[in-house]
Backbone bond lengths (Angstrom), bond angles and torsions (degrees), N, CA, C in turn:
res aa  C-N    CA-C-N  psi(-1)  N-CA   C-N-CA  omega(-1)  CA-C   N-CA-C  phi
1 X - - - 1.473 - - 1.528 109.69 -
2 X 0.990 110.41 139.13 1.658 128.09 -174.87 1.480 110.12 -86.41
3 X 1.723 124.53 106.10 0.838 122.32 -174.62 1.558 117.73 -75.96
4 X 1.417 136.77 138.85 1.014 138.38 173.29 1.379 125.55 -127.54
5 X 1.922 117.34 110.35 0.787 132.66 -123.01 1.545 97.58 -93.29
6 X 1.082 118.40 -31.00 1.830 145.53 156.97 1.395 105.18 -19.21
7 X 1.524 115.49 -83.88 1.717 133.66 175.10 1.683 114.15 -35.54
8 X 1.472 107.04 -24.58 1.548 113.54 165.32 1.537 127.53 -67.80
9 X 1.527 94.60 -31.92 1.803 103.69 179.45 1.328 91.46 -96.16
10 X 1.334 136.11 -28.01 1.174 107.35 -169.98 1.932 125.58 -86.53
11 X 1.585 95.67 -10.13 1.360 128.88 -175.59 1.491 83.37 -72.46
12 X 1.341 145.54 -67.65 1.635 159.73 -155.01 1.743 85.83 -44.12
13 X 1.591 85.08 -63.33 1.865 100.21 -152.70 1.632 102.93 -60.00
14 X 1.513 114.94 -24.76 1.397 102.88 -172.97 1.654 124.41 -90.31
15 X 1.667 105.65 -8.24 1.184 139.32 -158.24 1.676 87.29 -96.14
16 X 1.377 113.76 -59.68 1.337 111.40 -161.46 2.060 113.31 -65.75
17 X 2.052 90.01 -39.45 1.735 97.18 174.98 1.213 105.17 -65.43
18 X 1.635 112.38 -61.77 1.619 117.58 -163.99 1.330 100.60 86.26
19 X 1.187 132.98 4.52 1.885 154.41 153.73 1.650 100.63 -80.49
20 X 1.527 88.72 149.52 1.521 89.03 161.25 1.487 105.60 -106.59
21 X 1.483 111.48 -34.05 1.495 127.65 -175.97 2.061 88.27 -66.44
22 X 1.115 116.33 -65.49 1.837 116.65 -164.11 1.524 98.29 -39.04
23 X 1.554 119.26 -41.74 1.237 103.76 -158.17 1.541 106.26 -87.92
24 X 1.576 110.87 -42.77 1.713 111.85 152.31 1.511 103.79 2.95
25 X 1.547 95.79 -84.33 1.642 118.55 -170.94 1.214 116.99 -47.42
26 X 1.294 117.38 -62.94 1.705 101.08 158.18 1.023 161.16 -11.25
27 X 1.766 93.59 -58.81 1.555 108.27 -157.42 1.821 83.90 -107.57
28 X 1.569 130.18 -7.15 1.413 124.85 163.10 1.706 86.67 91.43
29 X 0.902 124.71 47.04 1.771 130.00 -176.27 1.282 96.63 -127.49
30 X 1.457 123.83 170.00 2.041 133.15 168.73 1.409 75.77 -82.47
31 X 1.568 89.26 179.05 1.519 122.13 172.83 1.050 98.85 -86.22
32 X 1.222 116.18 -36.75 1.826 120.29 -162.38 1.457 89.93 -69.50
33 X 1.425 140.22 -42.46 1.600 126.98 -168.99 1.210 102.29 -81.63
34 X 1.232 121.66 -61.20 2.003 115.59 170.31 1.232 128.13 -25.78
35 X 1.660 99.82 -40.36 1.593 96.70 171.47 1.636 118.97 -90.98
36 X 0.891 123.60 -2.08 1.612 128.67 153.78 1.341 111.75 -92.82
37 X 1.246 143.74 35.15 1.155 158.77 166.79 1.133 97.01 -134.19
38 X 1.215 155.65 -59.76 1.263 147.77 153.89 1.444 120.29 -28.14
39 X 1.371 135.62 -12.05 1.071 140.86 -168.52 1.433 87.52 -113.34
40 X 1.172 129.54 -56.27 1.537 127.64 -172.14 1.750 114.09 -51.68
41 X 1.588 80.86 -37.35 1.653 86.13 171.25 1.349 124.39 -84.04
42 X 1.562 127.23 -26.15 1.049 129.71 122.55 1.984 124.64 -5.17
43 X 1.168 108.21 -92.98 1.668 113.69 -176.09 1.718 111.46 -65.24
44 X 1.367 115.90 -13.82 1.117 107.57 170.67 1.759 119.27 -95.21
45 X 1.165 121.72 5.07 1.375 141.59 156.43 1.456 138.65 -118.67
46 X 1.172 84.87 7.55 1.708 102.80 -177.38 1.384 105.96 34.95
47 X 1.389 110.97 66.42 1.436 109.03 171.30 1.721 109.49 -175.41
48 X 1.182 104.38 143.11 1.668 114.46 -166.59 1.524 110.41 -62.25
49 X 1.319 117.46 -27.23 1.000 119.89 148.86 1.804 100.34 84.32
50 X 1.447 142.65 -59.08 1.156 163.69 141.11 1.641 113.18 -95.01
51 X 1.562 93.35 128.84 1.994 75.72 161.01 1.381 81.16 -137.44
52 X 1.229 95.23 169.80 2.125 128.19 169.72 1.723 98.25 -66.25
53 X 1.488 112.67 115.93 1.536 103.12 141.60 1.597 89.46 -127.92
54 X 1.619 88.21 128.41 1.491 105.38 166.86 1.842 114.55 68.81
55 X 1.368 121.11 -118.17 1.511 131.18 172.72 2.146 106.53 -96.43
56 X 1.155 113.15 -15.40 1.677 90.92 179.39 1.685 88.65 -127.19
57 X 1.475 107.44 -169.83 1.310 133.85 -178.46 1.613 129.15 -109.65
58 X 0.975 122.41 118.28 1.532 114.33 -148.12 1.834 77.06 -109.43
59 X 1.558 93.80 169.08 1.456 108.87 -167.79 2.020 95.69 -97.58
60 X 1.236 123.63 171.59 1.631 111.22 172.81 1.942 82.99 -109.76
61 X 1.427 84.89 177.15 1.463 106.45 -173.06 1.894 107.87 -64.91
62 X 1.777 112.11 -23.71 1.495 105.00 179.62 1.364 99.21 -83.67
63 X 1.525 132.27 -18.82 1.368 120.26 -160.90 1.724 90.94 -80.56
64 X 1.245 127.23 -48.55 1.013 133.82 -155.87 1.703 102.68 -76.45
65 X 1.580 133.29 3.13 1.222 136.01 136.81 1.143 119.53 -95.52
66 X 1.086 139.18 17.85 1.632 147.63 173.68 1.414 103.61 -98.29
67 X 1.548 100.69 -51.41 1.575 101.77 -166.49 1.891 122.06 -49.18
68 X 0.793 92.30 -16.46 1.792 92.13 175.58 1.515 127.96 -95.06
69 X 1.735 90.67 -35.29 1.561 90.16 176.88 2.017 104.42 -68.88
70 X 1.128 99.13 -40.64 1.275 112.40 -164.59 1.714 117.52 -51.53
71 X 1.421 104.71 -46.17 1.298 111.31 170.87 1.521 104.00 -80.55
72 X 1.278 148.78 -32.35 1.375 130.62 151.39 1.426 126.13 -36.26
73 X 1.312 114.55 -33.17 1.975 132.14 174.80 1.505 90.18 -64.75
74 X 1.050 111.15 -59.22 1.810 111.80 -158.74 1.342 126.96 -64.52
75 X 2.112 100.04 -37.83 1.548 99.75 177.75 1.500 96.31 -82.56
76 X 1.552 149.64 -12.95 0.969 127.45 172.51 1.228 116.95 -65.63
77 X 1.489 126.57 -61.04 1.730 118.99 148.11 1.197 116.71 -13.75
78 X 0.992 136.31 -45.77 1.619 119.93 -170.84 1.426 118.14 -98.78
79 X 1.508 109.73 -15.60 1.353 105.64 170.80 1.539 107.72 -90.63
80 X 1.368 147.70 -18.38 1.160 136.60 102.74 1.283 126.94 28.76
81 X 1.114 114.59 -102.34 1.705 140.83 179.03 1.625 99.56 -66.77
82 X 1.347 118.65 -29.18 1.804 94.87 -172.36 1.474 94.26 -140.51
83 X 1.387 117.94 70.44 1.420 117.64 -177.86 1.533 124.69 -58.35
84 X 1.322 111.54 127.83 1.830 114.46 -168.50 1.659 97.90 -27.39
85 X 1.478 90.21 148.41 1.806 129.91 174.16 1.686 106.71 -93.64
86 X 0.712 113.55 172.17 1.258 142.14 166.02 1.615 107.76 -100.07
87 X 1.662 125.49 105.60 1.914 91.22 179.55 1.670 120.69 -83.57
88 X 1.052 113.15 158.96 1.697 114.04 171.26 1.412 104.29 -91.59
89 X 1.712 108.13 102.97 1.520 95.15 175.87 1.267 115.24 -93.28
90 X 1.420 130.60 -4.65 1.233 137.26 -175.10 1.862 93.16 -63.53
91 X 1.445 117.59 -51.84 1.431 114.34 173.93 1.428 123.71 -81.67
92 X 0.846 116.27 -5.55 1.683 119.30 -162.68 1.380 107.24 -64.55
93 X 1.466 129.31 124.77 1.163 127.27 177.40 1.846 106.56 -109.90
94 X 0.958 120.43 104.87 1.781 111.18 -175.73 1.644 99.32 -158.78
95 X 1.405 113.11 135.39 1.295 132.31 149.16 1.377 127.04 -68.10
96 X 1.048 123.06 121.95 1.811 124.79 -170.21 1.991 95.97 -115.73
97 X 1.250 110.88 129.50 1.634 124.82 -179.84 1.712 79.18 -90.56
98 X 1.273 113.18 136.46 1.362 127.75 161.79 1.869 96.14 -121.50
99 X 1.156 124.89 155.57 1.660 133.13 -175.48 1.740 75.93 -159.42
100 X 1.083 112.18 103.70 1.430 134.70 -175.69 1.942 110.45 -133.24
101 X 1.282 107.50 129.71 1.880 116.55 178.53 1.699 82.27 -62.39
102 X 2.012 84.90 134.23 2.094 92.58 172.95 1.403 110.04 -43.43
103 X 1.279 118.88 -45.88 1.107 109.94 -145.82 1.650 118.94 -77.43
104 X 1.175 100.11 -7.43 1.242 127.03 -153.37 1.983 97.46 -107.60
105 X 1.293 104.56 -37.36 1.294 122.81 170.21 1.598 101.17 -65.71
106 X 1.562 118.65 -50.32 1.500 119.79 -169.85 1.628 103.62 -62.49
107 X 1.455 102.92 -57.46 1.484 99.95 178.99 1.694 142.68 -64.92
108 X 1.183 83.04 -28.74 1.886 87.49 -166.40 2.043 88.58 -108.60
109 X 1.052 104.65 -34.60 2.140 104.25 -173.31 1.130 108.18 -40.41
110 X 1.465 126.85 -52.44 1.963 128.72 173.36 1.313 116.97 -38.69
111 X 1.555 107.76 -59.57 1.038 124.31 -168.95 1.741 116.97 -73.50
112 X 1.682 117.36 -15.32 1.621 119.08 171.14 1.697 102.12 -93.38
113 X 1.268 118.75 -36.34 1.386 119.07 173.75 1.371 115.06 -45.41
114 X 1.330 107.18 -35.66 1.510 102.10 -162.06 1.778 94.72 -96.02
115 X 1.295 143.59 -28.89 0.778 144.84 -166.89 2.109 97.94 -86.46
116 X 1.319 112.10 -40.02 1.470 104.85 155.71 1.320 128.85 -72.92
117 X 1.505 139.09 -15.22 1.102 122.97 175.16 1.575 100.05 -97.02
118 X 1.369 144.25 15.11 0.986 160.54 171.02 1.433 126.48 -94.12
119 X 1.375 99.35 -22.72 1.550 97.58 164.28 1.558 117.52 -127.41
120 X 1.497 107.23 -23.73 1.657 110.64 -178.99 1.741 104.80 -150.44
121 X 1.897 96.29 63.55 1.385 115.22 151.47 2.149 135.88 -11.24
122 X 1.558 85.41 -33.77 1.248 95.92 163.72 1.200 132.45 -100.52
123 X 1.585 110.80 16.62 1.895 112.05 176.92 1.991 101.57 -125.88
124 X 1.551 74.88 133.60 1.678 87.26 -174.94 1.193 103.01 -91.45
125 X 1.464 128.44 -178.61 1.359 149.69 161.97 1.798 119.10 -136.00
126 X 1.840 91.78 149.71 1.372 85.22 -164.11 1.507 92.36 -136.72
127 X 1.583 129.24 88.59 0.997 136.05 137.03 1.765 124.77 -0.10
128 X 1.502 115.22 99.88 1.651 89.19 158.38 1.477 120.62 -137.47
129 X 0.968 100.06 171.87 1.795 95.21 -172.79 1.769 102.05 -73.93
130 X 1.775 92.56 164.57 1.730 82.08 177.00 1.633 98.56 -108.94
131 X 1.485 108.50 120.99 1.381 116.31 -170.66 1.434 125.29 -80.49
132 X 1.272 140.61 167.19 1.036 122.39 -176.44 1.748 126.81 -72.74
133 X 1.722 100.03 -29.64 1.119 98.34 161.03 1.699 98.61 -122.61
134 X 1.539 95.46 156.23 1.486 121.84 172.24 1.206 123.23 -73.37
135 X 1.397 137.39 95.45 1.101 134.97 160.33 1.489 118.89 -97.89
136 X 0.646 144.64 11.95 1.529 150.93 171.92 1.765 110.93 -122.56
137 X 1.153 118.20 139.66 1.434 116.46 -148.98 2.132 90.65 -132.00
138 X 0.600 106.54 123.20 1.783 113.41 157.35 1.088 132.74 -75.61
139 X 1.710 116.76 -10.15 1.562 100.28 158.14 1.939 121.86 -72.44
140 X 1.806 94.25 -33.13 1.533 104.93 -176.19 2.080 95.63 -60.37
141 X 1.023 148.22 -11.70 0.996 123.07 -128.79 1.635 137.80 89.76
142 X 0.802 148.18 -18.14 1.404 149.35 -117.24 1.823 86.53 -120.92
143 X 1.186 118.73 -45.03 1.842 117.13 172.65 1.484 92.86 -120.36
144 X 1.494 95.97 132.25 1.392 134.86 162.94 1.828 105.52 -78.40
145 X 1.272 133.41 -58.37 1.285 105.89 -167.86 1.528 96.63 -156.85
146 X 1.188 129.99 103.75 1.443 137.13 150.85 1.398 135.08 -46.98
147 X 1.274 120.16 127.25 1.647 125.55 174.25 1.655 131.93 -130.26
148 X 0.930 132.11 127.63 1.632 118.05 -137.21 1.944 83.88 167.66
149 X 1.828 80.21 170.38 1.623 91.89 169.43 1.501 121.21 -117.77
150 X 1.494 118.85 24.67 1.308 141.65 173.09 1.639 104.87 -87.97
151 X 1.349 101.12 131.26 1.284 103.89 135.66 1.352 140.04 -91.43
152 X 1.446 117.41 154.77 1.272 121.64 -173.41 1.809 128.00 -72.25
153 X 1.313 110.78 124.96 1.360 86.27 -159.79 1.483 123.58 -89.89
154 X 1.685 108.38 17.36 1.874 120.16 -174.57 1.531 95.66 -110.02
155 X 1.429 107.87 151.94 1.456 116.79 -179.44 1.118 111.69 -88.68
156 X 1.206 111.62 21.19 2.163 126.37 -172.65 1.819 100.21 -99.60
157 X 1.671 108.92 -13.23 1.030 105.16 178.93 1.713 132.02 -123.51
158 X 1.417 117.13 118.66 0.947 116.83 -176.47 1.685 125.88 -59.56
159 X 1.283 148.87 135.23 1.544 122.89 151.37 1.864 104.43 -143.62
160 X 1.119 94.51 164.96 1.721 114.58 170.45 1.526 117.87 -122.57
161 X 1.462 107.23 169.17 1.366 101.63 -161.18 1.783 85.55 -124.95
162 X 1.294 84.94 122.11 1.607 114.90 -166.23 1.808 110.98 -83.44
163 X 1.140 118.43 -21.11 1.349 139.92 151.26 1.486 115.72 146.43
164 X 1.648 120.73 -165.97 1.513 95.61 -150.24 2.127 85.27 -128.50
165 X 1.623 104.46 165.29 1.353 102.32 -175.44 1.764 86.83 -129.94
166 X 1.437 113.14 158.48 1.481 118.27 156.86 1.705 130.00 -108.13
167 X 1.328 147.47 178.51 1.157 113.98 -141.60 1.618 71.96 -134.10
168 X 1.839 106.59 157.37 1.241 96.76 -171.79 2.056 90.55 -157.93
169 X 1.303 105.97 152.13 1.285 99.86 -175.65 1.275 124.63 -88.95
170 X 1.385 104.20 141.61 1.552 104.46 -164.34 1.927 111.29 -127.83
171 X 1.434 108.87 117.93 1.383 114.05 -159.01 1.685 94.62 -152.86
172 X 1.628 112.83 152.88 1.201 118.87 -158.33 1.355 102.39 -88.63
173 X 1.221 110.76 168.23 1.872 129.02 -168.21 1.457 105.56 -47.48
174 X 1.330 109.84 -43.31 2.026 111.25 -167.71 1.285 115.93 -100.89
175 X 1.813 106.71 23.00 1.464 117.37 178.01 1.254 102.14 -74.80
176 X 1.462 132.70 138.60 1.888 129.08 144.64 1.161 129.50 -13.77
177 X 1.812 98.15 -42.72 1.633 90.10 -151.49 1.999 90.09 -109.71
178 X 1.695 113.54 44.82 1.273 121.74 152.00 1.202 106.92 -90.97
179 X 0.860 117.19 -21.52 1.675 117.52 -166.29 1.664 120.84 -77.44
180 X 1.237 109.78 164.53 1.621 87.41 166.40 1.718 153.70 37.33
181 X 0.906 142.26 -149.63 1.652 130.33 159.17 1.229 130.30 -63.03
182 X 0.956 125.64 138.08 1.734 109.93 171.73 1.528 113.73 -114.60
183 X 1.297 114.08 99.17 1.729 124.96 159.19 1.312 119.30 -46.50
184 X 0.924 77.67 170.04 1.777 92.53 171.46 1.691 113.52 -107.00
185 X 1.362 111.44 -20.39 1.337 101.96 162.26 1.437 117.59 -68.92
186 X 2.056 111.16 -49.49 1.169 104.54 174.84 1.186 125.25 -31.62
187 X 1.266 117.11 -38.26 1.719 137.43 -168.48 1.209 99.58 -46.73
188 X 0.671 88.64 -64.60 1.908 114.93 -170.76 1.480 115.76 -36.06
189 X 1.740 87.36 -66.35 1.821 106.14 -157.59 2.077 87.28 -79.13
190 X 1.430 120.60 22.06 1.217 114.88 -174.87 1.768 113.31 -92.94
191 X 1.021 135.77 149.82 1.676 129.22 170.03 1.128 103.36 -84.71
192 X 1.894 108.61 128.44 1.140 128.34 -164.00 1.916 121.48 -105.36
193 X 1.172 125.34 160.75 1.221 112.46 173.07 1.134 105.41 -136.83
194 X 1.624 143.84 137.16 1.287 131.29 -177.08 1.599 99.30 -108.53
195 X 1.244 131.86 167.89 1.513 139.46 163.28 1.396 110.43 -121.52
196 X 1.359 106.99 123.85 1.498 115.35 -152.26 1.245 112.47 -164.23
197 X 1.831 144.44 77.13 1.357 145.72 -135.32 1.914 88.11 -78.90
198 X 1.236 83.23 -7.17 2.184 72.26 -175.65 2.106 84.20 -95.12
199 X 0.684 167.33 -158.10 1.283 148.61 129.39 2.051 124.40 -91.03
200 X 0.977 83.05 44.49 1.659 101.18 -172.68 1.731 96.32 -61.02
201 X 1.611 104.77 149.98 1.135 101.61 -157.66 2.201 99.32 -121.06
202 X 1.535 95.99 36.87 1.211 113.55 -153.25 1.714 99.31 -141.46
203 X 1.076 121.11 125.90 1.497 121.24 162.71 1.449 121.23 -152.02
204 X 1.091 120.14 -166.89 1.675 111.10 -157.41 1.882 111.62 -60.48
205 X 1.418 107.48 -44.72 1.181 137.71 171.31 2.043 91.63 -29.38
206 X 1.305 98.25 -61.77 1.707 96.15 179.65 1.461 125.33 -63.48
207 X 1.283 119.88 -17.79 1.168 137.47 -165.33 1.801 97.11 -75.16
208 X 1.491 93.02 -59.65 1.548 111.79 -170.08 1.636 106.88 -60.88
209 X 1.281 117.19 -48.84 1.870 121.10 161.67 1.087 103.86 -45.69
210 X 1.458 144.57 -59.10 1.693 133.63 -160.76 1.189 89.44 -94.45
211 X 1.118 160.84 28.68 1.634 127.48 135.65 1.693 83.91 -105.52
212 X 0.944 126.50 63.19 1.525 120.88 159.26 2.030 103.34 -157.57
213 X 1.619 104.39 0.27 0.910 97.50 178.91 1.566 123.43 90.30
214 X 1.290 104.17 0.75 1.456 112.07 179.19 1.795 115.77 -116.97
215 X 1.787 107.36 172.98 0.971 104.77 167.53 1.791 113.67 -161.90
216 X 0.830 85.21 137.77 2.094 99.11 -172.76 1.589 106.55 -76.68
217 X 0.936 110.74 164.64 1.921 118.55 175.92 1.341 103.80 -96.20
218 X 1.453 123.09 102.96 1.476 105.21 167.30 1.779 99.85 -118.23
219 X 1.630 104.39 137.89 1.177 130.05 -178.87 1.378 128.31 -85.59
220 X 1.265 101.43 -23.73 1.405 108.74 -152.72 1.721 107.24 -169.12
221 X 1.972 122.79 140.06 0.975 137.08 -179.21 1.328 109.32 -132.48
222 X 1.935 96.92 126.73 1.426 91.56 168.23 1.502 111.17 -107.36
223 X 1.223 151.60 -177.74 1.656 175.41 171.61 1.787 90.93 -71.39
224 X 1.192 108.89 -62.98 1.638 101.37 -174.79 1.388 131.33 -129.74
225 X 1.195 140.25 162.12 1.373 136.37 178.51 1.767 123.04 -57.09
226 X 1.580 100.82 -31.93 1.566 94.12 162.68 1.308 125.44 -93.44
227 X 1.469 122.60 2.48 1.477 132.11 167.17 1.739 96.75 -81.80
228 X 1.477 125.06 -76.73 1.213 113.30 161.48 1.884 124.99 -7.95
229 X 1.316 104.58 -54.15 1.900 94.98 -147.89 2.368 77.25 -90.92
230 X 1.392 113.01 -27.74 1.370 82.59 165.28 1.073 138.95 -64.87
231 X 1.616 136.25 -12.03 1.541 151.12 161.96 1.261 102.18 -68.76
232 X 1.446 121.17 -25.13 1.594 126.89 -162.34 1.689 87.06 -80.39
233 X 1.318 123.24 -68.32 1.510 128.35 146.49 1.126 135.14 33.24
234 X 1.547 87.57 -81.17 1.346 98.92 171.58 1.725 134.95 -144.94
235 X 1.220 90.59 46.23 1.171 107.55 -177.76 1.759 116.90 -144.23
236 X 1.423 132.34 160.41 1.405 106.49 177.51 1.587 104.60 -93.07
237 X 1.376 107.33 91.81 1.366 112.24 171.15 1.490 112.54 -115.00
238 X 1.492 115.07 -172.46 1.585 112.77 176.65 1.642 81.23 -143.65
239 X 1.456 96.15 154.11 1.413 111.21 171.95 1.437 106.87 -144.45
240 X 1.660 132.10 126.08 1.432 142.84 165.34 1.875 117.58 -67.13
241 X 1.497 98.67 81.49 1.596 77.90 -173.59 1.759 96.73 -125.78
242 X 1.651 106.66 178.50 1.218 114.45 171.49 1.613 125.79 -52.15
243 X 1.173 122.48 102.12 1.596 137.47 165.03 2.230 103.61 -19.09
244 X 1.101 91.73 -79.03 1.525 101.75 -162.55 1.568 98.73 -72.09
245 X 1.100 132.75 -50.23 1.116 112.64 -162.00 1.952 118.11 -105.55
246 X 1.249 108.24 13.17 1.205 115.62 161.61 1.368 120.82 -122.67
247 X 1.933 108.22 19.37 1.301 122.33 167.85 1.755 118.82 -73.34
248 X 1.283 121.08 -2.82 1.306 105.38 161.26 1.707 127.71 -81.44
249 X 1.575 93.37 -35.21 1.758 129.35 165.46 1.932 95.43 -31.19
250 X 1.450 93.15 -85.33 1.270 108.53 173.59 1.546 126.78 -6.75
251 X 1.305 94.06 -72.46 1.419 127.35 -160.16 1.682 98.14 -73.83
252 X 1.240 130.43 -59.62 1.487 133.54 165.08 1.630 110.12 -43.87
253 X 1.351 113.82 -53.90 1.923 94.75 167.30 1.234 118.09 -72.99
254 X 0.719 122.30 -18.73 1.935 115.11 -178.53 1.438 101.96 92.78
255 X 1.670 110.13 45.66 1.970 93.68 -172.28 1.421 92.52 -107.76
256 X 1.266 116.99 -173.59 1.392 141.69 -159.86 1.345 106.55 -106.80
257 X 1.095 130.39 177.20 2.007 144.59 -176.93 1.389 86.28 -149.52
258 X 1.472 103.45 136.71 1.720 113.62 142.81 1.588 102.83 -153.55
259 X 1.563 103.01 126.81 1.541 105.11 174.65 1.624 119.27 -26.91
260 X 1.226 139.77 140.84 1.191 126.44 145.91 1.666 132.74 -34.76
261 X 1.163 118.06 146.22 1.600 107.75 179.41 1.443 103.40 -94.78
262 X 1.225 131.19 12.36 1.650 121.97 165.45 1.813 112.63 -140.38
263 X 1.295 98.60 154.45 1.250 104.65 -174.07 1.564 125.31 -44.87
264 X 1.262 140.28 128.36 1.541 117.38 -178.80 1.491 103.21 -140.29
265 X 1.497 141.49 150.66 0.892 123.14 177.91 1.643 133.09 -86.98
266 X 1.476 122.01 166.13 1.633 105.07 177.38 1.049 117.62 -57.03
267 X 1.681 112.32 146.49 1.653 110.53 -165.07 2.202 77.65 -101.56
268 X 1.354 95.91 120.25 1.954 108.87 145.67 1.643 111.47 -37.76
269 X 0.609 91.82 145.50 1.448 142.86 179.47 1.674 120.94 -108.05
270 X 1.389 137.42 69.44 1.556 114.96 -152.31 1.465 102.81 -126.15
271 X 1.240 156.59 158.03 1.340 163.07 79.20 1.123 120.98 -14.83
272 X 1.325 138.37 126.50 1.365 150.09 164.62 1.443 141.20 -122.87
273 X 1.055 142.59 150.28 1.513 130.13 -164.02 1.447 96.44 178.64
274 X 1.760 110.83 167.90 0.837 113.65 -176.94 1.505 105.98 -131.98
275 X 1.608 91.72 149.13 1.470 111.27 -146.29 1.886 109.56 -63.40
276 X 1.409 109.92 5.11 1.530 100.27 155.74 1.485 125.14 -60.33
277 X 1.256 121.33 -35.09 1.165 143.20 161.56 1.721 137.17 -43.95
278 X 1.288 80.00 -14.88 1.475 93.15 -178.66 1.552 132.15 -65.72
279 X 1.144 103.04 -36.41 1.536 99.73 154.21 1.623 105.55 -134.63
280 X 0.821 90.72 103.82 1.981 132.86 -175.90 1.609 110.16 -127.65
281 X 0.692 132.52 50.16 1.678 118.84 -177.98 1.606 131.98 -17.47
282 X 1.686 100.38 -41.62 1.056 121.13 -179.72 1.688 106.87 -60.43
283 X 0.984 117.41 -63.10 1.790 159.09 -168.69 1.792 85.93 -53.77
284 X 1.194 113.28 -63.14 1.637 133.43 -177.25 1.622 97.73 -42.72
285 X 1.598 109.61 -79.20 1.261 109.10 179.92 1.614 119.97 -43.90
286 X 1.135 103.69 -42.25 1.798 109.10 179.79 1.804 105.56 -43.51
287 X 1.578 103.38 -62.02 1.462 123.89 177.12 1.430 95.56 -26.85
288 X 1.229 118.97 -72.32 1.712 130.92 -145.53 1.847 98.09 -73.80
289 X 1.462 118.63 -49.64 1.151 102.30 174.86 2.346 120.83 -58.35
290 X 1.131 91.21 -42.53 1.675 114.77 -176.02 1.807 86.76 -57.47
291 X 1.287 145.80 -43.94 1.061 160.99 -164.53 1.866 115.42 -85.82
292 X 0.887 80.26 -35.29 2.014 104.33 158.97 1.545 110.88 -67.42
293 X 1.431 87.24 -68.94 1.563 85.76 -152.55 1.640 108.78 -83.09
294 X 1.239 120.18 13.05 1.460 131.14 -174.76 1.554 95.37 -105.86
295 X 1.479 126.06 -36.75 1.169 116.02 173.42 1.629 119.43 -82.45
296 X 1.174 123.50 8.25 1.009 124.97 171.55 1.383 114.51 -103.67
297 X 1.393 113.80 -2.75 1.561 98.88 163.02 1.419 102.98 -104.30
298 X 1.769 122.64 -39.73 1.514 105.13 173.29 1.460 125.03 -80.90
299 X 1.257 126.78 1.63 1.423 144.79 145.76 1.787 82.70 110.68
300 X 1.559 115.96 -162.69 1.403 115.02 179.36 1.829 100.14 -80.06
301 X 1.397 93.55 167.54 1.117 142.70 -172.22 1.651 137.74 -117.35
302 X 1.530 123.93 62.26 1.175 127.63 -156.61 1.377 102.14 -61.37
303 X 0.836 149.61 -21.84 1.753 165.21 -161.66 1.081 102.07 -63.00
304 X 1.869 109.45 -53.67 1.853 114.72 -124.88 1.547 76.85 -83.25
305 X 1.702 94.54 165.23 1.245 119.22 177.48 1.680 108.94 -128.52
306 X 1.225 102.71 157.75 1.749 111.79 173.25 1.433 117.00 -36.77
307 X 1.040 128.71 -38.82 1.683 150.20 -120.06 1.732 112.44 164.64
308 X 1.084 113.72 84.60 1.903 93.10 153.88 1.064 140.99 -104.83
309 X 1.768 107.47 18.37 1.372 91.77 165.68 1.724 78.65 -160.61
């Protein structure tokens, strides 16, 4: 049998859309040829490879063990044929989509801006909020590099853990619970605010109270950490947010810190992208600055790794 080395990229592209038309688009082919390439790839694996339920195309259980080795075959082919560059950032003209947590945008974004318009004057950045619903997708392209304390849940995506922050309560100067000790009942019997872009009125903080049998008063949800700490502001509320990286937030209202009164764990710190990107030079450098300036607000990170997933 005559191997054909083609049906490999195009197997990647159909694996990664799960379109026959997306990957069409991709690979700069009709649909009408993709999908007779899909058939070839079909009889040469004895397997359907995609089927129709309903309006999209679901992957079968062999495609969905193919898919990894397969795109490992392909980027080795291409790094092959187009062995890493060196980039010219003095010329480089490119827009990078960042979809970055606010707070995380407030703290560490100054500090990569300035370190990108400092070396490659000609690449912009484009900040976006993380919305409640997703319309913009990172396999098409559409985000360049994610930051948050989620991991990603497709194996199309790479991330590292950029270092870690702990969560600490944040409530204004003429609140009660500045004063004096802080309980854990106080905690409790305190008015709560969660930050939550879906407005869920529930976060980890609650999780950790009900397996202990407890539960806090929360009143009120904001979308983000600086909508949150403005209710915090001006109102007698408490809000559980990140220490280091919503310490500039902080510091501009004039609010207060007090450790939590129960144990909680370090909130990650992560970078994300998708593994088209992987050898990108351009994309690379982005990483290393975004990777800078994130460790300079949560300081280093003995943990983080190159890559964790």
């Amino acid at each position: 049998m005559q191997l054909d080395l083609n049906l490999l990229i195009a197997l990647d592209a159909l694996l990664e859309e799960g379109s026959v038309t997306d990957a069409a688009a991709r690979l700069n082919v009709s649909a009408p040829a993709m999908s007779r390439t899909l058939g070839r790839i079909r009889r040469a694996t004895g397997d359907q490879i995609l089927v129709r339920t309903g309006r999209t195309m679901t992957p079968t259980p062999h495609a969905l063990a193919l898919r990894a080795p397969v795109h490992d075959l392909v980027q080795q082919a291409r790094s092959v044929l187009a062995p890493h560059t060196d980039v010219d950032l003095a010329a480089l003209e490119r827009t990078f989509v960042l979809k970055w947590h606010d707070a995380l945008a407030a703290a560490a974004g100054p500090a990569l801006l300035h370190s990108v318009r400092a070396q490659a004057p000609g690449v912009r950045l484009r900040f976006l909020a993380e919305a409640g619903t997703d319309t913009l997708d990172p396999r098409r392209g559409d985000i360049d590099l994610e930051a948050g304390a989620g991991v990603p849940s497709s194996p199309e995506f790479r991330h590292e853990t950029a270092g870690h922050d702990r969560l600490v309560l944040a409530l204004r100067p003429g609140h009660p619970l500045c004063r004096g000790p802080l309980t854990l009942d106080d905690y409790l019997a305190a008015d709560h605010i969660t930050v939550s872009r879906r407005g869920r009125l529930r976060d980890p903080v609650d999780d950790a109270l009900e397996g202990r049998g407890m539960r806090r008063h929360v009143v009120a949800a904001a979308p983000t950490s600086a909508t949150a700490l403005q209710f915090v502001r001006h109102h007698d509320l408490v809000a559980a947010v990140p220490r280091l990286v919503s310490r500039p937030l902080l510091d501009d209202l004039g609010l207060r810190t007090r450790p939590l009164p129960l144990a909680m764990p370090p909130v990650p710190v992560r970078l994300a992208w998708h593994h088209r990107y992987d050898n990108d030079p351009a994309h690379a450098w982005l990483r290393k600055q975004a990777r800078t300036a994130l460790r300079q607000v949560c300081g280093p990170d003995d943990d983080a790794t190159a890559a964790d997933g």
